[in-house]
Structures are given as C-alpha cells and as structure tokens.
N, C-alpha and C positions, 0 to 999 in steps of 0.2 A: 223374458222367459228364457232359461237356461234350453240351451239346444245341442244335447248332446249326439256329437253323428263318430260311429265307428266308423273306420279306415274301411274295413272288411266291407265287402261290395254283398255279403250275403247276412247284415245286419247294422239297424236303424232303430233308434228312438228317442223318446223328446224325455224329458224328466221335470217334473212337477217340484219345485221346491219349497217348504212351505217358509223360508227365509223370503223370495221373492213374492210372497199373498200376505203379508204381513206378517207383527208381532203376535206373539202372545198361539202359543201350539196347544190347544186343547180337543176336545173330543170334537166339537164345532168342525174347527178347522181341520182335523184330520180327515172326516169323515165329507168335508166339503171338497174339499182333495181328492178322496177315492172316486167320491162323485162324478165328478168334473172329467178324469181319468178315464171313468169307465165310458164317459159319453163320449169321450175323446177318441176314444177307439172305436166306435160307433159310427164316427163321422170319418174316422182313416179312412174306414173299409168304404163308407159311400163315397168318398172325393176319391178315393182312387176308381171304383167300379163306374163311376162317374166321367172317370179321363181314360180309363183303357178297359179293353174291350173283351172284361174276364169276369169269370162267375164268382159270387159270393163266396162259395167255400173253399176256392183257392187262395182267397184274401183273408177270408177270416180264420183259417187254420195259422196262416203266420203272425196274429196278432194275440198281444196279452199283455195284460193289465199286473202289475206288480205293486201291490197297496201300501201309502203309506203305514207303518207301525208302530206302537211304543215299545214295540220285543226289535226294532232294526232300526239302529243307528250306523252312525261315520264311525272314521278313528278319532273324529276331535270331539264325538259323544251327543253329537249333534243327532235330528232325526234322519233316518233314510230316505230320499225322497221318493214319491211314487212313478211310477214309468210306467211308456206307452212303447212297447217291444216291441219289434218286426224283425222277427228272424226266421230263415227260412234259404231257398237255393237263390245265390245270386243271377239264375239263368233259371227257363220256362220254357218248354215244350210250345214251339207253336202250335200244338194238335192243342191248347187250352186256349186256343183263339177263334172257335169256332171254324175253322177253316174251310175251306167250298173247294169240291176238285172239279177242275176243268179239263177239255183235252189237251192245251200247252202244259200245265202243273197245278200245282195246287196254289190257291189265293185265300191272304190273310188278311185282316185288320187289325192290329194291333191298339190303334187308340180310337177312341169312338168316331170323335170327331175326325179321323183318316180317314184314306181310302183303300178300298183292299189292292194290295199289293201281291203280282204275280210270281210267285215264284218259280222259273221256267223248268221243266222236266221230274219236277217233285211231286208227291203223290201224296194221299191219306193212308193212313193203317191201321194195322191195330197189332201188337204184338203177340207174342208166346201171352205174355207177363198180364196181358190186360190194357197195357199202357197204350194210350191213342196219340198219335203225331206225326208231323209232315216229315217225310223223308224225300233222302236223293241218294240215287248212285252211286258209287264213284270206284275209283281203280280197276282191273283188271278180273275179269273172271274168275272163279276159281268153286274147286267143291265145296258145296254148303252144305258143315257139317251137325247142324242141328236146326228142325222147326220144320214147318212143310215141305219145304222145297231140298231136305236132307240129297247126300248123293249128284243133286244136280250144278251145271254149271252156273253161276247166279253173281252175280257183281257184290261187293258189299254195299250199305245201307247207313244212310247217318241219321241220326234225328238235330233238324235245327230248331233254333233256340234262340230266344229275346232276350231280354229283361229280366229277370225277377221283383218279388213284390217289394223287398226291402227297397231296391231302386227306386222302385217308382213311389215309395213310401218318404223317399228324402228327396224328393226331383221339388222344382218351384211351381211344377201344378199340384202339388199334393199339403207339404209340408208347412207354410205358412198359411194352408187355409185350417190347415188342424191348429196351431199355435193360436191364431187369431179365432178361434173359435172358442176354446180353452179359455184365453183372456178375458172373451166379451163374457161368458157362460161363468164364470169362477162367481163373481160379486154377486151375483143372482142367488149361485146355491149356498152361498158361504150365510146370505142373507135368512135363507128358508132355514138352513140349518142351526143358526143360530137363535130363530124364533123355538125353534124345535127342542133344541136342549135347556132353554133358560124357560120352559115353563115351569 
C-alpha cells in the first residue's frame, strides 16, 4: 500500500493505487476503489476518535475522500489514484478536549486512554469570537483594549494547543490500522463489485 505522508505537519494521506489492487482498471475496479476509500475514511475518523479524546465533527470536517477517475490521470497517462486526505490546523485548541476547570487550573485529556492532565493556573473561556479554550496568563499588565474587560488593567491571555488531526491521522495508533483495514476490506468489495457489473 503506497503511503504517501506530506512534510507539512498540517496535512496527511494514504493514496489508493489501483497498479497496487491489480491488473486490468475498469468500472469494477474503479468503483471498488472509491468503495474501499470512502470506508477508509469512515474508519480514520473512528481509530482516531477511538485513540484521542475529541468529537466527531472536528475529525470529520478534516477528512475527504478524492475518487478514483477516467477524467484524472498522471503525467505518464496512467490513472489518478484515489486518496484519503486529512488537512486541516497542524495545532488544536485544548477547549476541543472537553476540558474540566478546577481551583489549581483547568484539566485535560487528550488521549482516551490518558489521564487528565492538570494544567496549573489555566482557566476555561469562551471568547468575543464564540471560540471555547483553555487559557493562561502571562506578562505584564496592561489596558485591555477591546472585549469585557475594555479600559481595565488585565494581563494578556494565550490559548494552548496539542496536536492537530492530520497528526494524529499519521501517528502509529491511527495510520496502519486504516491501511490494514483498506487491504483486508479491498478483495471483498472488488469481489461484490465485480459480481455486480458482469451481470
């Protein structure tokens, strides 16, 4: 299985060749490809929501399915292969980690199987924007010149940040159970599909 991983920490995916699922590219095999693909992406978003400890539609908004086609070939005229994309922010708001505030700071869990992790003087929020996440302090006082607290003296504020999904889309708890899933799952549909066109 061709595994193609970008450099860029804010994007990941695996690509479907249909050179590697054998000979002979007709409507079968295409279509058992897209197949395969779409379920493949099916199974990203649960082995990751599976290994970290984040909701559905922050993982499925980074994923997408790019389909084999007879309109998208190579430059050596070959077919395009189909791909399993995860792009999206290399970095994640820990307020997407369910987070719990306590009186020392606010506490995370980042991977299911973790334990929440304290992070000492940090708090929960919500901003002007909508946007929910753990913050902290830091530097020197100063007038805050825009949001509630306008005119007064107020420290500024960070949002911290993990992982993003493409990360954990390429990490070795996520990536080889999609591949190997793809693999065992291909001969199956290539199967059904080919009962399907040759009647």
């Amino acid at each position: 299985m061709n595994n193609l991983i970008k450099a860029k920490s804010d994007f990941a995916k695996i690509e479907l060749n249909y050179k590697e699922f054998g000979k002979g590219v007709d409507k079968a095999t295409r279509s058992a490809i897209n197949s395969v693909a779409a379920q493949g992406k099916t199974k990203a978003s649960k082995v990751i929501r599976g290994t970290y400890n984040i909701k559905a539609k922050d993982v499925n908004k980074t994923l997408k399915v790019i389909r084999i086609s007879s309109a998208r070939h190579t430059i050596d005229g070959g077919l395009s292969p189909a791909q399993i994309i995860c792009r999206g922010s290399k970095a994640l708001s820990l307020g997407k980690f369910k987070p719990t505030q306590t009186k020392k700071g606010a506490k995370v869990k980042v991977k299911i199987k973790g334990t929440k992790k304290l992070i000492g003087g940090s708090f929960k929020g919500t901003m002007s924007t909508g946007h929910q996440g753990v913050f902290k302090r830091f530097g020197a006082k100063r007038y805050a010149e825009s949001g509630s607290h306008k005119g007064e003296m107020r420290q500024r504020i960070k949002d911290i940040f993990t992982i993003g999904v493409p990360i954990m889309f390429r990490t070795k708890a996520v990536m080889p159970k999609v591949q190997g899933f793809i693999k065992e799952k291909f001969p199956i549909i290539l199967k059904s599909k080919l009962e399907y066109f040759n009647k």
